[in-house]
C-alpha positions in Angstrom: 138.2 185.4 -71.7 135.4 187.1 -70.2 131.9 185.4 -69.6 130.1 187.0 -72.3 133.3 185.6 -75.0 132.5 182.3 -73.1 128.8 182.3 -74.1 130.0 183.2 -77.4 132.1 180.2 -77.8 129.6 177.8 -76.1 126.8 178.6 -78.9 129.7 177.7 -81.6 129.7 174.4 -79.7 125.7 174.2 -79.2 125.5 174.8 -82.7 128.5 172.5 -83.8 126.8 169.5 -82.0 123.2 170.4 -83.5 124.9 170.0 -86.8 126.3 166.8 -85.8 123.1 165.7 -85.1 121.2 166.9 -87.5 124.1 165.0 -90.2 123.5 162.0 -88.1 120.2 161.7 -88.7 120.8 162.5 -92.7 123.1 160.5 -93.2 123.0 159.9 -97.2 124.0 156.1 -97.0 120.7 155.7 -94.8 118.5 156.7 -97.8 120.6 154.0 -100.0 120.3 151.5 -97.3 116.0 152.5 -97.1 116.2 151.8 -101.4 118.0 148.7 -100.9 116.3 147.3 -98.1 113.1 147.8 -100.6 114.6 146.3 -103.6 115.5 143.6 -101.4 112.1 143.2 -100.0 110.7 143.1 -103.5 113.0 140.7 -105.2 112.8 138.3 -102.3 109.1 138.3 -102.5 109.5 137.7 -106.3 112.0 134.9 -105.6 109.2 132.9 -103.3 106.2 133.7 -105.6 108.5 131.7 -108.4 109.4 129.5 -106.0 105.7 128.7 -104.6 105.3 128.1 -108.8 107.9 126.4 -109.5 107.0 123.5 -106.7 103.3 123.3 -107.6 104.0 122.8 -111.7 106.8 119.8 -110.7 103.7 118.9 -108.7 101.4 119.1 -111.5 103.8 117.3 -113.2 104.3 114.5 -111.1 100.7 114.3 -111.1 100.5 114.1 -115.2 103.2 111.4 -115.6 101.8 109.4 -112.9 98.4 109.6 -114.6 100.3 108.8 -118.1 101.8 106.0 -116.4 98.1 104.6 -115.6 96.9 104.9 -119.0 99.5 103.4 -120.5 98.9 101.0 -118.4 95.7 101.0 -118.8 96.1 101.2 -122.7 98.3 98.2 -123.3 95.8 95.7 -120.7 93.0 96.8 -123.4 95.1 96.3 -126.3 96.6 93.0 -125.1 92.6 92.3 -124.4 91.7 93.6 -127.9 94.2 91.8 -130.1 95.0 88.8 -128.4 91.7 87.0 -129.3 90.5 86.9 -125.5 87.7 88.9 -126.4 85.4 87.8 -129.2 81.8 89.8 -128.7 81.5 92.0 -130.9 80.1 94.5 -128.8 82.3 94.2 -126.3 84.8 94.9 -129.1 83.4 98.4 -129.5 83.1 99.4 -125.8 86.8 98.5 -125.7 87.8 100.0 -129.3 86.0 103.5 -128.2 87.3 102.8 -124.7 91.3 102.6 -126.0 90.3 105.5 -128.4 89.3 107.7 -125.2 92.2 106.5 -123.2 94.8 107.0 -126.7 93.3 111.0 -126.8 94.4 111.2 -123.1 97.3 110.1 -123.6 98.4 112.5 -125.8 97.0 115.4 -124.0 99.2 113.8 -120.9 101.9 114.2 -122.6 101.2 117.1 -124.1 100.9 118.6 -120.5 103.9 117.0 -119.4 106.1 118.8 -122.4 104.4 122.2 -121.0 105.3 121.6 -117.4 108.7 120.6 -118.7 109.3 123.9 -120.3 108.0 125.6 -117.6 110.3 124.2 -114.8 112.8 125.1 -117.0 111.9 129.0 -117.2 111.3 129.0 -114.0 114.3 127.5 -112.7 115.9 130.2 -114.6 114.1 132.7 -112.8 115.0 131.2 -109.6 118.6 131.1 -110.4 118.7 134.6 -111.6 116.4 136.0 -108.2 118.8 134.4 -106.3 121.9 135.7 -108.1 120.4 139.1 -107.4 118.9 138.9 -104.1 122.8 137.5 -102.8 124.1 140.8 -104.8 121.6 143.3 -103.2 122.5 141.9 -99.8 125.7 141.9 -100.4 125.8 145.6 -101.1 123.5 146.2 -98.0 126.1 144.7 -96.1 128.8 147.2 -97.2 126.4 149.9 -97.0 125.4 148.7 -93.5 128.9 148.7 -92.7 129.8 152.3 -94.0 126.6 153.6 -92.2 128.2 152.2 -88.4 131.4 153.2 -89.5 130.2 156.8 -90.2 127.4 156.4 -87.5 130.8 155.5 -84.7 132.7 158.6 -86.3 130.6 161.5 -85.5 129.1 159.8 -82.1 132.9 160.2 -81.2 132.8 164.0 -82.6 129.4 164.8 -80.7 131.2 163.0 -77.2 134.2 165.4 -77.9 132.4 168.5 -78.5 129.7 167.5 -75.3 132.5 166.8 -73.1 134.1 170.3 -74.5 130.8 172.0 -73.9 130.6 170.9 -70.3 133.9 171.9 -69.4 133.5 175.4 -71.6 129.7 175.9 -69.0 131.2 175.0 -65.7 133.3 178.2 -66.5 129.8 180.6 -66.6 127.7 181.7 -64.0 124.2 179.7 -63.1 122.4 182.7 -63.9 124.3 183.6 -67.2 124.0 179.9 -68.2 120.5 179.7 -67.6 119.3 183.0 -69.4 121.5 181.8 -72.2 120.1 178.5 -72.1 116.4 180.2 -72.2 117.6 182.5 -75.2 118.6 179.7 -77.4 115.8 177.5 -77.0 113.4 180.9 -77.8 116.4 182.2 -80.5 116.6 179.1 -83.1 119.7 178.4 -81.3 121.0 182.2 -81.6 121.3 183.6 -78.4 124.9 185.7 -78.1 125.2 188.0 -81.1 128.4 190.2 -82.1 128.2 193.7 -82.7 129.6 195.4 -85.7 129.8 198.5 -86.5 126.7 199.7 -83.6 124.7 197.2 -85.7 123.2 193.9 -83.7 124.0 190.8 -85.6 121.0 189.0 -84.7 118.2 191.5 -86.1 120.3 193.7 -87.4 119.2 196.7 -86.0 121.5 199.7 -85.1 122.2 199.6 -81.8 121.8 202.6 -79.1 125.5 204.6 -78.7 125.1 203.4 -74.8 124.5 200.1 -75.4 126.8 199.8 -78.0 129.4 201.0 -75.0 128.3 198.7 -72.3 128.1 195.5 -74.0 132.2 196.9 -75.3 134.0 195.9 -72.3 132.2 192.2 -72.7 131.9 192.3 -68.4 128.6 192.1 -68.3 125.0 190.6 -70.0 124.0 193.3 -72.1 120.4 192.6 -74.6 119.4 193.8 -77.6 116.5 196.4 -77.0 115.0 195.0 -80.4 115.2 191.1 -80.6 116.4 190.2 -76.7 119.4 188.3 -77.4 122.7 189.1 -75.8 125.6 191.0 -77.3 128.7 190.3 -77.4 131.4 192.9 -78.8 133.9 191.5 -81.2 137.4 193.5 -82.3 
């Protein structure tokens, strides 16, 4: 295999690993893992916002029947005050009759509350338990998609390693000077830099090629350019 069939078969190997690469960085499963790691974000932030609720309505609750506890309290000293005969002004008998009234409308709007903050724990605790039912799913799946993604990610790191440590042995095999102009022509090329020739026409800009060119480059012994687009020919039976 001459030089120029060399170059040939390095730029399939150049353009092998660039494709590599290139699916490396695309991998589809990394777009699902992106979605999911969102959807996670979101329902975990949902999860605490109910959760921050949840805690301060038991709060509010706590807060309500401790109150209602007071004015019961409260409600039966009066009473026991009231009707027992221990209070015999009259006056006094008003402030404490509009007094129990006050405390009685309280009361009821205290336990009013409390029914409300009841029902609400219990949607919300519903909303917990199905936010955390999801957010143990969705991590769950972003596990296994993790887990596909390194097992893909390993696969074609272990194809690019084969095809780098082909590569390497595949150069040490061309000239310095060969290598290098090659080298040059594929980072100015897009990666193109050896082209074939077919029928006296040059595959890179498809221009038809000189009848002395077309002869020199035949023999594959030596670097012969396009006159038109610079890259280097390579004849092909």
């Amino acid at each position: 295999m001459t030089e120029i069939q060399l170059l040939l078969e390095l730029q399939h190997l150049d353009m092998q690993i660039r494709q590599l690469e290139k699916a490396l960085v695309e991998l589809p499963v990394r777009k699902e893992i992106e979605n999911l790691e969102a959807a996670l974000e979101t329902l975990r932030a949902s999860l605490s916002d109910v959760n921050a609720r949840l805690a301060r309505i038991r709060k509010e609750q706590k807060e309500a029947e401790w109150n209602l506890r007071e004015t019961i309290q409260a409600i039966e000293s009066i009473s026991g005050k009231l009707y027992g005969g221990a209070v015999t002004n009259p006056r006094e008998i008003e402030g404490m009759q509009g007094k129990l009234r006050m405390l009685e409308g309280s009361k009821a709007q205290l336990e009013d509350r409390i029914i409300a903050h009841m029902e609400e724990v219990e949607t919300l605790e519903s909303k917990v338990e199905s936010l955390s039912r999801e957010v143990a799913e969705t991590a769950s799946k972003l596990d296994v998609l993790n887990n596909a993604c390194a097992a893909k990610v390993s696969e074609i790191e272990a194809e690019i390693s084969d095809a780098c440590g082909r590569r390497e042995s595949l150069a040490a095999r061309i000239s310095p000077s060969i290598l290098a102009r090659y080298e040059q022509l594929t980072k100015d090329k897009g990666g193109l830099a050896v082209v074939p020739v077919k029928d006296g026409i040059c595959g890179g800009c498809h221009v038809v090629l000189p009848t002395f060119i077309v002869a020199r480059c035949r023999p594959n012994d030596q670097v012969v350019k396009c006159e038109s687009c610079g890259r280097i020919l390579c004849w092909i039976e």
